[in-house]
N, CA, C and O atoms as a GROMACS GRO file, in nm:
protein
  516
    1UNK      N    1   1.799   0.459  -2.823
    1UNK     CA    2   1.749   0.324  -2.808
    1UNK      C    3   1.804   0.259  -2.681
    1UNK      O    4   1.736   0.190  -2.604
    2UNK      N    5   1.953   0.291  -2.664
    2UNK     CA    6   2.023   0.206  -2.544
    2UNK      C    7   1.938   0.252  -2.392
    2UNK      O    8   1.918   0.175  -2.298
    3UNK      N    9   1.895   0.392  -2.400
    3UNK     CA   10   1.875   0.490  -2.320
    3UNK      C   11   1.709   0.453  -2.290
    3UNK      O   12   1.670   0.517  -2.192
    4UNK      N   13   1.617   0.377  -2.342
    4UNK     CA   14   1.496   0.313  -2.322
    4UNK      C   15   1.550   0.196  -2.300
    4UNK      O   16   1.497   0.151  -2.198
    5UNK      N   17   1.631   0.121  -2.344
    5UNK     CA   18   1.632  -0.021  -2.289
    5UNK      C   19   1.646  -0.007  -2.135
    5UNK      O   20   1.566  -0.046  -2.050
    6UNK      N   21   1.810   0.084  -2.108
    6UNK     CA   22   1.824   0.134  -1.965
    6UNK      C   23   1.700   0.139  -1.883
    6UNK      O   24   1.663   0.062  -1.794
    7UNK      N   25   1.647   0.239  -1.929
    7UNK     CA   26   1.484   0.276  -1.825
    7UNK      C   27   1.389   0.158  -1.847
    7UNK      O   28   1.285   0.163  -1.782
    8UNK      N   29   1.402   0.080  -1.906
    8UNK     CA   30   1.275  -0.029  -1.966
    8UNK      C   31   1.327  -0.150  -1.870
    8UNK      O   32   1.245  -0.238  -1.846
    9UNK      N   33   1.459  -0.159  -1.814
    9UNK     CA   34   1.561  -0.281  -1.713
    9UNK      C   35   1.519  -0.241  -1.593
    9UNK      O   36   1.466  -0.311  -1.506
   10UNK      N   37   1.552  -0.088  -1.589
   10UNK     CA   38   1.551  -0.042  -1.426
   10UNK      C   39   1.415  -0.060  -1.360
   10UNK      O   40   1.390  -0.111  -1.250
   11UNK      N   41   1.314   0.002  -1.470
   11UNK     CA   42   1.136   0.005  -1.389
   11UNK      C   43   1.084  -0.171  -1.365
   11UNK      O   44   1.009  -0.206  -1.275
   12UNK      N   45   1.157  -0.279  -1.486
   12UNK     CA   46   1.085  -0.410  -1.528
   12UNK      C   47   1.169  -0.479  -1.358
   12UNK      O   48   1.114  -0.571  -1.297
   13UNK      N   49   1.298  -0.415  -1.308
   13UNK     CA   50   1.356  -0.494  -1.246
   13UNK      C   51   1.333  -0.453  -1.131
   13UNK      O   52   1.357  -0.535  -1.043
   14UNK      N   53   1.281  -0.323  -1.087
   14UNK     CA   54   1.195  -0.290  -0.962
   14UNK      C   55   1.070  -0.387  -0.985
   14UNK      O   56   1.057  -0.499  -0.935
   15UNK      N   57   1.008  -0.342  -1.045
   15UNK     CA   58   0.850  -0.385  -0.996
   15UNK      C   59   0.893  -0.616  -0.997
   15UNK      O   60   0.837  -0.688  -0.914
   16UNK      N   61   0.957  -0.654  -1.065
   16UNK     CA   62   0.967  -0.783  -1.045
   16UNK      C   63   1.008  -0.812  -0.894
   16UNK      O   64   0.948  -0.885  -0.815
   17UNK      N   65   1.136  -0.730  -0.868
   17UNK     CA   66   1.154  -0.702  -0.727
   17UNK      C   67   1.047  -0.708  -0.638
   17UNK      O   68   1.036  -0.786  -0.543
   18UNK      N   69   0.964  -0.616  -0.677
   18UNK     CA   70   0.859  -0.590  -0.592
   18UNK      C   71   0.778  -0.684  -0.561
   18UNK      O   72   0.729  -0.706  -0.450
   19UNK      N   73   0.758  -0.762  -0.690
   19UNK     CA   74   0.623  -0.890  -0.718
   19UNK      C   75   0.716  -0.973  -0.607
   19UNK      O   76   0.684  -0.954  -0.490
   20UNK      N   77   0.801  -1.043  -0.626
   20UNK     CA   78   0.895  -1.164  -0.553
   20UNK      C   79   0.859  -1.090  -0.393
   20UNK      O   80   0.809  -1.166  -0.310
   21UNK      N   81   0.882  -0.956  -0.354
   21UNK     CA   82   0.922  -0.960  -0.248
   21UNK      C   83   0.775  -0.956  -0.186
   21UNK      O   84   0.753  -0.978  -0.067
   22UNK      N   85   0.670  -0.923  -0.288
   22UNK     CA   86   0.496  -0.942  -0.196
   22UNK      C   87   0.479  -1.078  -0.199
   22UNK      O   88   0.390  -1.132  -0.132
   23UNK      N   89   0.520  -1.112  -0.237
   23UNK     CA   90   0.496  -1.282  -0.242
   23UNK      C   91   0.551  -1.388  -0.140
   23UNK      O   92   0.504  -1.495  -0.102
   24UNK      N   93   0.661  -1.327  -0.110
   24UNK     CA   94   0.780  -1.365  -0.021
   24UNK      C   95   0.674  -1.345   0.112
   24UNK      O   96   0.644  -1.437   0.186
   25UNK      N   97   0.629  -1.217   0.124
   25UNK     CA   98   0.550  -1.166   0.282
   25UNK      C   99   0.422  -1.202   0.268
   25UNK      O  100   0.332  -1.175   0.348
   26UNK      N  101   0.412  -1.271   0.156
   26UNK     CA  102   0.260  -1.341   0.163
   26UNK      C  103   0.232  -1.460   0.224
   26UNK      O  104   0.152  -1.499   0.309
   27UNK      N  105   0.335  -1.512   0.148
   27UNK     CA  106   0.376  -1.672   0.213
   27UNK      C  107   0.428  -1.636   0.361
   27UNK      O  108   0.350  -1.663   0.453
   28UNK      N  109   0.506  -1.599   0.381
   28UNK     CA  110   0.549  -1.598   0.512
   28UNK      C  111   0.432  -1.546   0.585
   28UNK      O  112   0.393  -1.628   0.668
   29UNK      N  113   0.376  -1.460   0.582
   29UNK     CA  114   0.234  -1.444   0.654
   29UNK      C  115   0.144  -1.538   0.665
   29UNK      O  116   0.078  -1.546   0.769
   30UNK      N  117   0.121  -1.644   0.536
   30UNK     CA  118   0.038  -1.777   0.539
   30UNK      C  119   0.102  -1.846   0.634
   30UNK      O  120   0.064  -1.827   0.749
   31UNK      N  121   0.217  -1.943   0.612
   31UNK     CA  122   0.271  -2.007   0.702
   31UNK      C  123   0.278  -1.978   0.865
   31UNK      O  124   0.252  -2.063   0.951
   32UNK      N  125   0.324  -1.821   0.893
   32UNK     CA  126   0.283  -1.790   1.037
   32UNK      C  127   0.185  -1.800   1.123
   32UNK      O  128   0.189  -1.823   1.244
   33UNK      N  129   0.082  -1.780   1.042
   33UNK     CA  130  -0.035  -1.824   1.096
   33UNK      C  131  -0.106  -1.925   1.067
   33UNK      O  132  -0.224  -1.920   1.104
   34UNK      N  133  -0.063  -2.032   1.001
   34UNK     CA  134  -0.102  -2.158   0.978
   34UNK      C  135  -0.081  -2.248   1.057
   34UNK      O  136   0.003  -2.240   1.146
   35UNK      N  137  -0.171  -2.370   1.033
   35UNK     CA  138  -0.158  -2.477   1.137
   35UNK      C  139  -0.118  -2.587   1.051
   35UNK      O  140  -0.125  -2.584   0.928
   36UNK      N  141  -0.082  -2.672   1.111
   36UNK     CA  142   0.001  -2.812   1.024
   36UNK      C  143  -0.084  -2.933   1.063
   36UNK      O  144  -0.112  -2.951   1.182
   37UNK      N  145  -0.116  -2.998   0.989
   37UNK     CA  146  -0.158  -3.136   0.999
   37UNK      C  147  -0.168  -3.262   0.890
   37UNK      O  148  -0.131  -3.238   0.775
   38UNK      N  149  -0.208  -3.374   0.917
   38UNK     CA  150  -0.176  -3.449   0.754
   38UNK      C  151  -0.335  -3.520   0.687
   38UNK      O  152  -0.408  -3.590   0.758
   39UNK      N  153  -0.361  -3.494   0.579
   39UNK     CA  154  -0.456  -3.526   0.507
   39UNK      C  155  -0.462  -3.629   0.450
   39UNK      O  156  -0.354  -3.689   0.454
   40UNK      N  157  -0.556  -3.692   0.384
   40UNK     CA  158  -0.569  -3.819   0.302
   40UNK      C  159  -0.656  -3.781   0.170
   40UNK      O  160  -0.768  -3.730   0.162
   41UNK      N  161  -0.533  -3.841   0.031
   41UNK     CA  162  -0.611  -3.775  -0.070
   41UNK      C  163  -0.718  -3.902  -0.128
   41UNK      O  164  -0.706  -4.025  -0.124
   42UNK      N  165  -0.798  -3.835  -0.170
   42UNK     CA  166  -0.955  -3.864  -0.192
   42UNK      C  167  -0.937  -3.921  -0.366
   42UNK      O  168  -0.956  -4.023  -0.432
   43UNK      N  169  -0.893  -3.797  -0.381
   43UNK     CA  170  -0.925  -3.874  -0.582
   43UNK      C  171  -0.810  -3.738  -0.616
   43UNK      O  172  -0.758  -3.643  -0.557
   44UNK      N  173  -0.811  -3.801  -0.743
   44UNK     CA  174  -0.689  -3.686  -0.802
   44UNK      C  175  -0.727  -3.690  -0.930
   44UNK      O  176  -0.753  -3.797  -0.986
   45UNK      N  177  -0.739  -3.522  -1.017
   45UNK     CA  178  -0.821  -3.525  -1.111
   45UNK      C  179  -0.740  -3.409  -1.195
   45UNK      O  180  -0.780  -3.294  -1.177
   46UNK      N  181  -0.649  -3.426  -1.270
   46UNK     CA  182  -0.607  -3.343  -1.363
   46UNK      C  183  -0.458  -3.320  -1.291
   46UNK      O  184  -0.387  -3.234  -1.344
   47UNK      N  185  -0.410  -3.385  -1.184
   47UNK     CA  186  -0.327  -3.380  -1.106
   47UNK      C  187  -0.356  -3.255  -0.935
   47UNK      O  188  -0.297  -3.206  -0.838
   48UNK      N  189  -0.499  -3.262  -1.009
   48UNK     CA  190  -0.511  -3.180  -0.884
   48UNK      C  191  -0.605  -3.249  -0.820
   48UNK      O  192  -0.721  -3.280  -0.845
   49UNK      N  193  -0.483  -3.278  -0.678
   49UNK     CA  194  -0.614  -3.378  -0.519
   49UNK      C  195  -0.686  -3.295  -0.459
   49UNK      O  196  -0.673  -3.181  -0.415
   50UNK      N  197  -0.795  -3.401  -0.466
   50UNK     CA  198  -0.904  -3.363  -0.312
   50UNK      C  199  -0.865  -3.439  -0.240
   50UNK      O  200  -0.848  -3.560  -0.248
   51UNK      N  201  -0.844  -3.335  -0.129
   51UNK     CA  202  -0.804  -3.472   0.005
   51UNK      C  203  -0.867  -3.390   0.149
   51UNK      O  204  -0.901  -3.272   0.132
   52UNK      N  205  -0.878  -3.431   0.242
   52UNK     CA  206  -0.985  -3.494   0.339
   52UNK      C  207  -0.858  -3.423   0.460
   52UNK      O  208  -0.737  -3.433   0.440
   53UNK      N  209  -0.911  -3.364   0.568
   53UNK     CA  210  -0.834  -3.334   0.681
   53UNK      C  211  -0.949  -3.284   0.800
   53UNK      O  212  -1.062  -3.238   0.791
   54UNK      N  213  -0.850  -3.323   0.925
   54UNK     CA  214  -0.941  -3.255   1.006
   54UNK      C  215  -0.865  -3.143   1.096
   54UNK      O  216  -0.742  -3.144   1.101
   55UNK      N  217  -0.959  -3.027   1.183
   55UNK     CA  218  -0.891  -2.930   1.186
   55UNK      C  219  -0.891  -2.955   1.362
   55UNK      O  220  -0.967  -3.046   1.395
   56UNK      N  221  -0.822  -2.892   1.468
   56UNK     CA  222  -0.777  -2.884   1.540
   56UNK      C  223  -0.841  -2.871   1.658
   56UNK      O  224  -0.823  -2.897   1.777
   57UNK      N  225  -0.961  -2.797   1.554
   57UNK     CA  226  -1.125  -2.847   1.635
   57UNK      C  227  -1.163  -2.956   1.611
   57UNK      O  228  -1.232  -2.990   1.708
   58UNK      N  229  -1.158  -3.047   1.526
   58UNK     CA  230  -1.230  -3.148   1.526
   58UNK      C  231  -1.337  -3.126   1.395
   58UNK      O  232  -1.443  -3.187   1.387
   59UNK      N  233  -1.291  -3.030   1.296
   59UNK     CA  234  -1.394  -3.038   1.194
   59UNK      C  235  -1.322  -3.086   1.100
   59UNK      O  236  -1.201  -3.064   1.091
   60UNK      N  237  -1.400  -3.171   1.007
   60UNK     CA  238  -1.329  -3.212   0.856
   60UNK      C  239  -1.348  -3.114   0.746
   60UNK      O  240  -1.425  -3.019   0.764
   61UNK      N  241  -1.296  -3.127   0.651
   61UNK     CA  242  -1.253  -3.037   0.536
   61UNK      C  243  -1.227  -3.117   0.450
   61UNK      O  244  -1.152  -3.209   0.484
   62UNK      N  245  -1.287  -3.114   0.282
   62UNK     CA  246  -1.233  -3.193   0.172
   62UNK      C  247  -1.249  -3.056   0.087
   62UNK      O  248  -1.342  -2.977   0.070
   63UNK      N  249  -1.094  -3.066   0.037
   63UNK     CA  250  -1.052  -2.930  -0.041
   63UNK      C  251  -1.005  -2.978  -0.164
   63UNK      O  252  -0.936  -3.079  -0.151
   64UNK      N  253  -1.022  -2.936  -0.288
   64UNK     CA  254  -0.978  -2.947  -0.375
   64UNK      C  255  -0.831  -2.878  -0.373
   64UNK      O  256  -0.813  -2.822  -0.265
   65UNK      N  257  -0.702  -2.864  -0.476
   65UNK     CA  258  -0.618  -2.823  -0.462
   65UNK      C  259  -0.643  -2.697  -0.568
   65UNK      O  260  -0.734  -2.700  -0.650
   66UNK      N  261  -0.571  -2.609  -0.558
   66UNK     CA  262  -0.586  -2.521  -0.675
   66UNK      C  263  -0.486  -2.538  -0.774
   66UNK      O  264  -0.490  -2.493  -0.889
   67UNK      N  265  -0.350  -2.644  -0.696
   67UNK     CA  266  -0.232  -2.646  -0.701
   67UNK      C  267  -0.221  -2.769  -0.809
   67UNK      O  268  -0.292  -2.866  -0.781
   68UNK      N  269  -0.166  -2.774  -0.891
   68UNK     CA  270  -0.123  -2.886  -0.943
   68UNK      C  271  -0.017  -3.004  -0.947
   68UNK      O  272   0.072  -3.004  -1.032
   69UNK      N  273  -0.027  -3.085  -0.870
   69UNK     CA  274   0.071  -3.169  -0.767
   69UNK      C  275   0.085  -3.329  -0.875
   69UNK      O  276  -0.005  -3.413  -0.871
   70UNK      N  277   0.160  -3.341  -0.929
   70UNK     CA  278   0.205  -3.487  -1.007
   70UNK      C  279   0.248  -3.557  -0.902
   70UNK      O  280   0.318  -3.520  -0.807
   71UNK      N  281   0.189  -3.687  -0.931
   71UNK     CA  282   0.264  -3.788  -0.790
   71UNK      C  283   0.195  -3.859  -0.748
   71UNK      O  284   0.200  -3.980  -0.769
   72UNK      N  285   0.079  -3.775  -0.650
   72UNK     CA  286  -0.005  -3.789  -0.548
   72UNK      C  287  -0.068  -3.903  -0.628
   72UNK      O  288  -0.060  -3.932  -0.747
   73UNK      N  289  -0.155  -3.977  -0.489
   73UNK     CA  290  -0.273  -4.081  -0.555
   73UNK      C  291  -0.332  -4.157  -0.437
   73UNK      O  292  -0.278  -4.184  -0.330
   74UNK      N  293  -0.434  -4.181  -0.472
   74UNK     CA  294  -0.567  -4.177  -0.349
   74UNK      C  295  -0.540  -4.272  -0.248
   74UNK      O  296  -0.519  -4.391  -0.271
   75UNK      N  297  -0.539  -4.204  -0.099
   75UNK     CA  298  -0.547  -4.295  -0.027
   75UNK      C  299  -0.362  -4.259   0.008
   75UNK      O  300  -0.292  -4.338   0.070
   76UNK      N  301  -0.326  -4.164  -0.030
   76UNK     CA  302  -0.170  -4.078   0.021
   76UNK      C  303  -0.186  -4.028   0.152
   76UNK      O  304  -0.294  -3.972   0.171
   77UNK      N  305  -0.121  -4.032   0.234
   77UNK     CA  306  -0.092  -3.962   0.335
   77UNK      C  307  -0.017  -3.840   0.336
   77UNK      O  308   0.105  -3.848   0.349
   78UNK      N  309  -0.100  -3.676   0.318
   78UNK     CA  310  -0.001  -3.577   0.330
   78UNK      C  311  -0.015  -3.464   0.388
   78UNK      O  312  -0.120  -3.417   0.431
   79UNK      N  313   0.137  -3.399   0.391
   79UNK     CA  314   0.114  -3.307   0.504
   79UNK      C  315   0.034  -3.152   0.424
   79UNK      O  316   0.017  -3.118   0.306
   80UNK      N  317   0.002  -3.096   0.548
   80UNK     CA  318  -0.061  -2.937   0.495
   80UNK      C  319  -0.053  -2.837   0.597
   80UNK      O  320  -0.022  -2.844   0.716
   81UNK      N  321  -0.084  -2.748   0.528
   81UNK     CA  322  -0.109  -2.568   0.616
   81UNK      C  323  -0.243  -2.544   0.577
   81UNK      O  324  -0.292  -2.576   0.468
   82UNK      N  325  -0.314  -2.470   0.692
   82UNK     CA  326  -0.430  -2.456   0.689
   82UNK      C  327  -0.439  -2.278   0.741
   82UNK      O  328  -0.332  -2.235   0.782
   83UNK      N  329  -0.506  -2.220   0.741
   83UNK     CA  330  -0.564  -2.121   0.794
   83UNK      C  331  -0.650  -2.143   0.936
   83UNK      O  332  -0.749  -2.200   0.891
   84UNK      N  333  -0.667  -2.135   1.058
   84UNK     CA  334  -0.753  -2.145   1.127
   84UNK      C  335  -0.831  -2.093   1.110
   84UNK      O  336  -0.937  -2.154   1.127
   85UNK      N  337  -0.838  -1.979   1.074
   85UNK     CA  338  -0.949  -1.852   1.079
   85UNK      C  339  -1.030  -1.888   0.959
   85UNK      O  340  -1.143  -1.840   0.961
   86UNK      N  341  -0.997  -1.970   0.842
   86UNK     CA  342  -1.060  -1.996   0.721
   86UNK      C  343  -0.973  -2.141   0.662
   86UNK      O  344  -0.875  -2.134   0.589
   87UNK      N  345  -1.034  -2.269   0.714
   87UNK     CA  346  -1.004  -2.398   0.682
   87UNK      C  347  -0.982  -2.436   0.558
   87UNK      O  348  -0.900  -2.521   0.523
   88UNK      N  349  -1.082  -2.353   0.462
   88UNK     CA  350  -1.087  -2.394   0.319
   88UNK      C  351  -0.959  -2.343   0.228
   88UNK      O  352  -0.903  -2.393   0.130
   89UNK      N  353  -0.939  -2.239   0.293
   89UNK     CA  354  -0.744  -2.220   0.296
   89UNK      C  355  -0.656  -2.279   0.338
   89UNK      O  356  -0.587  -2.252   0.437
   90UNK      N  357  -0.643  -2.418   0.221
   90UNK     CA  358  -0.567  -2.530   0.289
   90UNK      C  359  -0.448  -2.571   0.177
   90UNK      O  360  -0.489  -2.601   0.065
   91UNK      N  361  -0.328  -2.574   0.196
   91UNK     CA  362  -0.257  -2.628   0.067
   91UNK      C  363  -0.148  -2.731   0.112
   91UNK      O  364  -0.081  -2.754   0.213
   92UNK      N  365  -0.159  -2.765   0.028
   92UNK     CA  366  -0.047  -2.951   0.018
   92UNK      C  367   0.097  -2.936   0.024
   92UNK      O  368   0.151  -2.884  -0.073
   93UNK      N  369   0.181  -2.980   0.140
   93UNK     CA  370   0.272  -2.903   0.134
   93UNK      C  371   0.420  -2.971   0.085
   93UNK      O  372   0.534  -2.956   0.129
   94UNK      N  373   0.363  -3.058  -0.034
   94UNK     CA  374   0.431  -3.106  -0.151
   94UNK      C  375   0.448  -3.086  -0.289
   94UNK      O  376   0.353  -3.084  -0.366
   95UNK      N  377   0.562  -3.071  -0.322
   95UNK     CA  378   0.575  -3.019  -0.467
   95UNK      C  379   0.681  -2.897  -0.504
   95UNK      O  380   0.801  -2.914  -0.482
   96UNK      N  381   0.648  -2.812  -0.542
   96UNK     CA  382   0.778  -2.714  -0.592
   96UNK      C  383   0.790  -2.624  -0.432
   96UNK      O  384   0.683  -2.581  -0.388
   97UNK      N  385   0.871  -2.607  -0.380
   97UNK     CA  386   0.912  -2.549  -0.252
   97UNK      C  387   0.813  -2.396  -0.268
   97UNK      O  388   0.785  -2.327  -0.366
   98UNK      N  389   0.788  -2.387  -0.157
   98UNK     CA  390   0.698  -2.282  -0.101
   98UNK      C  391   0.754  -2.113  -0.111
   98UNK      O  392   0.700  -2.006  -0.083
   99UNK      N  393   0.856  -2.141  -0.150
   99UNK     CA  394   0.908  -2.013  -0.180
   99UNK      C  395   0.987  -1.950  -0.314
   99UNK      O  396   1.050  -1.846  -0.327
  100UNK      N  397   0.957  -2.054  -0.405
  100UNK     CA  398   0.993  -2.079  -0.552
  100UNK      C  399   0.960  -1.948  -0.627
  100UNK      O  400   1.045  -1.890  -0.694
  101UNK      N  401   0.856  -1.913  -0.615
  101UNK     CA  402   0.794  -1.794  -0.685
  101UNK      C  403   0.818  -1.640  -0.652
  101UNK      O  404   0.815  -1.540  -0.724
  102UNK      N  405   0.850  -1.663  -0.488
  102UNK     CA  406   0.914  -1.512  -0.462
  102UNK      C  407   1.049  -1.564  -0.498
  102UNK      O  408   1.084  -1.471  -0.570
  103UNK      N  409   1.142  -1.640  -0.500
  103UNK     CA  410   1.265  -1.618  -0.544
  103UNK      C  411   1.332  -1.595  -0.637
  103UNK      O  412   1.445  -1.548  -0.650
  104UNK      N  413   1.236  -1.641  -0.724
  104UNK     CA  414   1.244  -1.640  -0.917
  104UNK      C  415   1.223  -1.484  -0.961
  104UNK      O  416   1.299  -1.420  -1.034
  105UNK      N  417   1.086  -1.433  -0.892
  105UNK     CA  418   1.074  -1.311  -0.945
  105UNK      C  419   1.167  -1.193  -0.888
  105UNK      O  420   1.190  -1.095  -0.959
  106UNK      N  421   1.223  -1.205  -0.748
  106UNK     CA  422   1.292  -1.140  -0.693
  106UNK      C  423   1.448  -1.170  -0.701
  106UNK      O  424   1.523  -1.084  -0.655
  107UNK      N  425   1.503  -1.288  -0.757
  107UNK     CA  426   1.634  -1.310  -0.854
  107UNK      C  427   1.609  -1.252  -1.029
  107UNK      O  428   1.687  -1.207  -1.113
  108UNK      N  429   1.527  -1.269  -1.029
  108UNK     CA  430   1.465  -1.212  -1.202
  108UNK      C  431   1.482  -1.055  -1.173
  108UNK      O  432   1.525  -0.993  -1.270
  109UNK      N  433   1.461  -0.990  -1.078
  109UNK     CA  434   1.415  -0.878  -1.049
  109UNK      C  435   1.573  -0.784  -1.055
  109UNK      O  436   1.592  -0.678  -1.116
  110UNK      N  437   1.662  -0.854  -0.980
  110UNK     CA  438   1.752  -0.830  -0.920
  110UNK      C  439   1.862  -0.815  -1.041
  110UNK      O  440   1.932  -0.714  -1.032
  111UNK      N  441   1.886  -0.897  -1.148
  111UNK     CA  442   1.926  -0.915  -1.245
  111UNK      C  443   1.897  -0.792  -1.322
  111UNK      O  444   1.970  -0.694  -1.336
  112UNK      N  445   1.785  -0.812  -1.368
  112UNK     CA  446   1.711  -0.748  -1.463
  112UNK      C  447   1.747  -0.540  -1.404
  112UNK      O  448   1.757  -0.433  -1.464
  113UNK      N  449   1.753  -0.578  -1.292
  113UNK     CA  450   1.822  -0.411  -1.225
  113UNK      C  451   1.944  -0.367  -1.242
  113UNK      O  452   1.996  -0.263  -1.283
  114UNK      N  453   1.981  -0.484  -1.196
  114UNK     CA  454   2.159  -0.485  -1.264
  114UNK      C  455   2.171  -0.469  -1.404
  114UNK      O  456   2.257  -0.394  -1.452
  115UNK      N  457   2.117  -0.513  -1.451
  115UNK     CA  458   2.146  -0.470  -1.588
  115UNK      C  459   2.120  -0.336  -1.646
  115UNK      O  460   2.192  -0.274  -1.725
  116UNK      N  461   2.025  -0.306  -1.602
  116UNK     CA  462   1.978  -0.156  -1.593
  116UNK      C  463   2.104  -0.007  -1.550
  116UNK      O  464   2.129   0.106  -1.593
  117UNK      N  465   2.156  -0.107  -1.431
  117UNK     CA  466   2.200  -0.008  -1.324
  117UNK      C  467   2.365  -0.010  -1.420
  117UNK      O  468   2.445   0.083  -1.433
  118UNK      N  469   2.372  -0.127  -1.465
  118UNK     CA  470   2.519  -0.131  -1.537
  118UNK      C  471   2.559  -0.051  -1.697
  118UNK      O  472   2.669  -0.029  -1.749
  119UNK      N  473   2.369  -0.012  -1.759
  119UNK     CA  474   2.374   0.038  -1.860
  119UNK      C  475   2.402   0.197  -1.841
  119UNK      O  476   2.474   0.272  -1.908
  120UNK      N  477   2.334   0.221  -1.745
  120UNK     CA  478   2.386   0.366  -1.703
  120UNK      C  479   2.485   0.429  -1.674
  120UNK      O  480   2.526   0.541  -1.704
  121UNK      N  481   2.544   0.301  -1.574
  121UNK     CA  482   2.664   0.368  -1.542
  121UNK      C  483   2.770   0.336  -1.660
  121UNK      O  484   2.866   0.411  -1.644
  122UNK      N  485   2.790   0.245  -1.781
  122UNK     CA  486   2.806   0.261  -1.916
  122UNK      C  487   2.831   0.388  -2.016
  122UNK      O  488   2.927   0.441  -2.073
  123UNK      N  489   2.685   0.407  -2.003
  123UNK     CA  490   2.607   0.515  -2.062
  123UNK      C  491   2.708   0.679  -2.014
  123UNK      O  492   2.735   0.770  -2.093
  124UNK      N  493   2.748   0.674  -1.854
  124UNK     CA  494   2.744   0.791  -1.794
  124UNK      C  495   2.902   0.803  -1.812
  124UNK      O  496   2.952   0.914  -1.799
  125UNK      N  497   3.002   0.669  -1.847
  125UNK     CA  498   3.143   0.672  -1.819
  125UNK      C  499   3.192   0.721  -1.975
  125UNK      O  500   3.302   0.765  -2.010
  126UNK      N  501   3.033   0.690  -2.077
  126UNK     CA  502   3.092   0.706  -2.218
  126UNK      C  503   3.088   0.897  -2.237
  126UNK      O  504   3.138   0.976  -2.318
  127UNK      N  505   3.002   0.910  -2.116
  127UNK     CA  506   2.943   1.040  -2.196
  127UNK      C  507   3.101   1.160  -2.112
  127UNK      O  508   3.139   1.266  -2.160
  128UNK      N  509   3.158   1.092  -1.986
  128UNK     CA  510   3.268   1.167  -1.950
  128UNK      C  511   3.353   1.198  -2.095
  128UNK      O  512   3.391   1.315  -2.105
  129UNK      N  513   3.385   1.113  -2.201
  129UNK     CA  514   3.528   1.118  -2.256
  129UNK      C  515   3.509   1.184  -2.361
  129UNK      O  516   3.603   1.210  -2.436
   0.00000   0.00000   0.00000
């Protein structure tokens, strides 16, 4: 039983690893190539704003959020990241920090290995004596 938990820590605490750290180079890939500017929200509907921006060309954009942002309320001034290459890829750059989700799963990950890595070597100091 100890000997599946072991292997059930080590594989759950790689692949969490893994999730945090694609996420980590996702975001950081969004942000690199993003552009910054500030929007005005429109209406807010389940806590998620539509708000109004224009892009660097000179085109406007009213995006819904996908994001769910408490706070906000119409007629806010806020900042965002956009995509150039695809405007409608736009997010609000308020609320739980932008890197919350790779850190959780990749501290979750990290743990969850250790524990793994500590059952073995447990496991391997009991089986010397």
């Amino acid at each position: 039983m100890q000997r599946l938990f072991r292997v059930t820590a080590l594989a759950l605490g790689s692949i969490l690893t893994l999730i945090g750290v694609g996420l980590g180079l996702a975001e950081g890939w969004f942000l690199l190539h993003a552009e910054h500017t500030q929007a005005v929200i429109l209406t807010v509907e389940n806590d998620h704003p539509r708000f109004l921006f224009n892009t660097k060309q000179s085109r406007q954009y009213e995006i819904t959020s996908a994001k769910a942002l408490p706070g906000l309320r119409r007629g806010q001034t806020v900042a965002i990241a956009y995509r150039p290459d695809d405007p409608t890829n736009a997010q609000i750059e308020a609320g739980t920090p932008r890197w919350f989700l790779a850190l959780l799963f990749s501290g979750l990950g990290v743990i969850v290995t250790y524990l793994g890595l500590y059952l073995s070597r447990r496991e391997h100091e009991n089986q010397e004596f």
